[in-house]
N, C-alpha and C positions, 0 to 999 in steps of 0.2 A: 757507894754514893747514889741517893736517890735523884736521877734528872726529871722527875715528874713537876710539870710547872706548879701542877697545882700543892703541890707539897711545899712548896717554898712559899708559896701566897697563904697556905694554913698557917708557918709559921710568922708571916708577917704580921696576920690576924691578932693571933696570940702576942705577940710582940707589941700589940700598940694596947694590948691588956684586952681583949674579945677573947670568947671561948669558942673557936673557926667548929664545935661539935652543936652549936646552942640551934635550935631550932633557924630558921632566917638565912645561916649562915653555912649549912652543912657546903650547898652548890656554890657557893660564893666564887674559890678558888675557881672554880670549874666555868664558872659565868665570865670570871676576868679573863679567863685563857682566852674563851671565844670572842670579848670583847676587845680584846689585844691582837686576836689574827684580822680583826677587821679594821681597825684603827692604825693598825703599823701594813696594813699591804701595798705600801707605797715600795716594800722593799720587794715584790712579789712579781717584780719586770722592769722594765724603763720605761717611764713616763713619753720619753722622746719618740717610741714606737708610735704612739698616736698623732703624729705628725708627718706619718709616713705617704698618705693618703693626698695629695693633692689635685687642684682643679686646674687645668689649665685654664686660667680666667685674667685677659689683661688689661691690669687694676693698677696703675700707679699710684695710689691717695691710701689713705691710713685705714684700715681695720681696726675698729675698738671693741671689744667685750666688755663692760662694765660691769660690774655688781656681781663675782663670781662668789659668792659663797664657800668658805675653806674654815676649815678647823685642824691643827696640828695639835704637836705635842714637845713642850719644851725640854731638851734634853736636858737641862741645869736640874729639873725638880721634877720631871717627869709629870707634869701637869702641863693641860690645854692650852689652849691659843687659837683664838677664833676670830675671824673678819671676815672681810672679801675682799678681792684681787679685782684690777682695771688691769686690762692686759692690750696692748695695741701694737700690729703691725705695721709695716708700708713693702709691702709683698715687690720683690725683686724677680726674678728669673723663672724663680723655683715656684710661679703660682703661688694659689690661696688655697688655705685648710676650712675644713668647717670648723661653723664657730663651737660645735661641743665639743671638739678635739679643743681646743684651750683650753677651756672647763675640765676637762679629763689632763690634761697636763699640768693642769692647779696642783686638781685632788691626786696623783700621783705622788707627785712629791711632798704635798703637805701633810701624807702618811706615812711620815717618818718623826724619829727622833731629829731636832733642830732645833736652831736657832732663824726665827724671821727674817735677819739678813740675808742668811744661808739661803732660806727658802727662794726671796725673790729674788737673789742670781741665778739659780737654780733653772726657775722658768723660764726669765729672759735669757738665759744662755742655751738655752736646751732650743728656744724658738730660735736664735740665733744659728746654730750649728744645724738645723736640720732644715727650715725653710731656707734660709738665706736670700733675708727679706734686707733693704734698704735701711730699716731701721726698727727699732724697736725698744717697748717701753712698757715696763711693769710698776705697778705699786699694789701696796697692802698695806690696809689698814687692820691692827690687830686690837686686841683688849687679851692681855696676858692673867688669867687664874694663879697665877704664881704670885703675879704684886696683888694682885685683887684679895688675895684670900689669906695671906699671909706677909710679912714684912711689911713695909709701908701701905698697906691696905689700903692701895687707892686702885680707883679705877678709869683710868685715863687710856687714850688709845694711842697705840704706836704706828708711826707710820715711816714704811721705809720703800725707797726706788730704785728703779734699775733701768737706767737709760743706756742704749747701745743703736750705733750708728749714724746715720740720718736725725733721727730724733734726739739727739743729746745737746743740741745749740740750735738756735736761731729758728725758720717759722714753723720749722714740727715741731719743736718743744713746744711753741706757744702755741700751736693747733691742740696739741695733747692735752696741755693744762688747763685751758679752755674746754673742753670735754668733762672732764672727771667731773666726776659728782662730788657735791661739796659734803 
């Protein structure tokens, strides 16, 4: 049995009727491998390690990150999914993190195989369990390559939330909501 990736991605080549030998194509396989160790290195530690670092800073009011930039990969078809993530805490005991340690706790997880719901429990539980902040509150807006390029070929965007705490009723919800960009 050959476990060579790129032997399996020759024959995928061939498989969709390409000749993986034709000029263009020889590195291909070879090109996907390294585009796949980069694109999947969310599996290559825990994202929640970057949350380890905090400031002792006493902040009782909400922390927001807006417009975090993330691109995944949808396990159903193995194609993209790209947006950006509004990530907001309200720092409890445990201090505040810097704001690129969110950012880095995005992209952790969103370099994996997933589904977008998956993803944003993902991060608000991860802020959850390791700051142990008052409240917390994630969304993501996506535009999925999977519907865009195939099956109902639209291109519409998803958006899904992950309220925990403090933030999931009454005036931090509508402090939050208030924030996002439209």
């Amino acid at each position: 049995m050959n476990d060579d990736p790129t032997h399996y991605l020759a024959k995928i080549l061939h498989h969709i009727g390409e000749d993986p030998r034709r000029d263009g194509l020889v590195d291909t396989p070879r090109r996907v491998v390294a585009s796949w160790e980069e694109l999947f290195s969310g599996y290559k530690g825990d994202p929640k390690a970057h949350l380890e670092t905090v400031f002792s800073v006493p902040h009782d009011q909400m922390i927001t990150l807006n417009g975090i930039e993330f691109f995944s990969t949808c396990e159903r078809h193995m194609l993209p999914f790209f947006g950006t993530a509004d990530v907001s805490y309200i720092p409890g005991d445990g201090g505040v993190v810097g704001l690129s340690k969110l950012a880095r706790v995005v992209d952790g997880y969103a370099r994996r195989l997933q589904v977008q719901e998956r993803l944003t429990d993902k991060i608000a539980d991860a802020i959850e369990s390791v700051l142990e902040p008052r409240g917390v509150a994630v969304r993501l807006r996506a535009r999925h390559f999977c519907m865009m390029s195939r099956g109902v070929k639209n291109h519409g965007e998803m958006t899904t939330t992950a309220l925990r705490g403090a933030i999931r009723a009454g005036a931090a919800k509508s402090e939050w909501l208030a924030g996002l960009p439209s």
